[in-house]
N, C-alpha and C positions, 0 to 999 in steps of 0.2 A: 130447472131451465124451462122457462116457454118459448113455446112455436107457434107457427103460425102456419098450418098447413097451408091455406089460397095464397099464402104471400108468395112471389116471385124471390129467390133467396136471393140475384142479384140484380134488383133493380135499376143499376146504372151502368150495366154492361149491354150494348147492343148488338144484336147481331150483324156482321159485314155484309156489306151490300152493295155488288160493282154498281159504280158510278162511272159516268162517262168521263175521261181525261182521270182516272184515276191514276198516279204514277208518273205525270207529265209537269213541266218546270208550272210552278204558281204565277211565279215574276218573270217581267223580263229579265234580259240578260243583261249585268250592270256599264258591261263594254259593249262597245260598237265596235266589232273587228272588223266589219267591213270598212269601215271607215279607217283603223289603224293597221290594220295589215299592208297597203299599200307604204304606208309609213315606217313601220317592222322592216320589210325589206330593204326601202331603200339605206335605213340607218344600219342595217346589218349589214347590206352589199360595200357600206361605206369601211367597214372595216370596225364598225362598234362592237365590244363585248354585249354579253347578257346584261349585263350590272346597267353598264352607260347606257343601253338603250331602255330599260326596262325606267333608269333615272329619268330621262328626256323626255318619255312619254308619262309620268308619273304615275308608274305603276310598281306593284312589287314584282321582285326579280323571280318568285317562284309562279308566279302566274305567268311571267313575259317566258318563263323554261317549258313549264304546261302547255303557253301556244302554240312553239315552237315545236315539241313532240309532236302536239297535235297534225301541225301541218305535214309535218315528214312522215306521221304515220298516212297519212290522206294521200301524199305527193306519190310514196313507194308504193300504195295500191293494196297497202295487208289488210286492210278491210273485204279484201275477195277472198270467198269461201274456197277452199282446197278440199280435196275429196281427202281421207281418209290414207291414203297410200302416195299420197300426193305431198312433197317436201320443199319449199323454195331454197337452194341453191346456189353456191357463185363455182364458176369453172375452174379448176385446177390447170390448165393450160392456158386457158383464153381472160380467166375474170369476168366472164360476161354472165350476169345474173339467168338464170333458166330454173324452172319448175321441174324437177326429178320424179319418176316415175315411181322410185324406190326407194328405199333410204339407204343404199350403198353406192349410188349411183353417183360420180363426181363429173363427169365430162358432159358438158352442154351438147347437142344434138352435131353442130357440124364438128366438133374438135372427135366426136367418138365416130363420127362416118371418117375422119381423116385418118384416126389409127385403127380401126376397126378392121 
C-alpha cells in the first residue's frame, strides 16, 4: 500500500464556516398569506370546511390545516415564554383561561379570593 504523507487524506471535505443568513429560508415563501388570509377567514367565517376552502383557494388541504394551527397558535399567545413553575390553565369554576403559579393550582385568581 502507498501513501502519501503531504497529501491532505480528505481533500474534498471543508471545514464549516459561519456564514451570514446561514439557516434562513433561501426562497421566498411560495403563498402570499397576506394576501389569503383575509380570504381564509372570510370562507371559514362562511361556514366552509378545511377540504372546501383549502379547494377554493387551490391549495392542499394539509397546508390550508398548517395555516390554520399556525394562526391559533399566534391568536392564543403560546409563543410567550412561561418561566419554569409557570403552567397555562382554564378555571375549574369560572373556565376563564389564567396562568398558574404551580402545577396543582386550578382556580383562577378571583374564583380562589371568592372561596378562599
Amino acid at each position: 500500500m502507498h501513501t502519501q504523507p503531504d497529501r491532505d487524506p480528505a481533500p474534498c471535505i471543508r471545514a464549516a464556516s459561519p456564514r451570514p443568513g446561514a439557516g434562513r429560508r433561501t426562497r421566498p415563501p411560495r403563498i402570499d398569506w397576506s394576501r389569503l388570509d383575509p380570504e381564509v377567514a372570510r370562507l371559514r367565517a362562511g361556514g366552509l370546511s378545511n377540504r372546501e376552502t383549502a379547494r377554493r383557494l387551490n391549495l392542499n388541504v394539509k397546508t390550508m390545516e398548517t395555516r390554520l394551527r399556525h394562526l391559533r397558535l399566534h391568536r392564543a399567545g403560546t409563543h410567550a415564554t412561561l418561566r419554569t413553575d409557570e403552567v397555562r390553565r382554564t378555571c375549574l369554576n369560572c373556565d376563564a383561561p389564567f396562568i398558574a403559579d404551580g402545577r396543582f393550582l386550578r382556580l383562577c385568581p378571583t374564583c380562589r379570593t371568592m372561596f378562599g
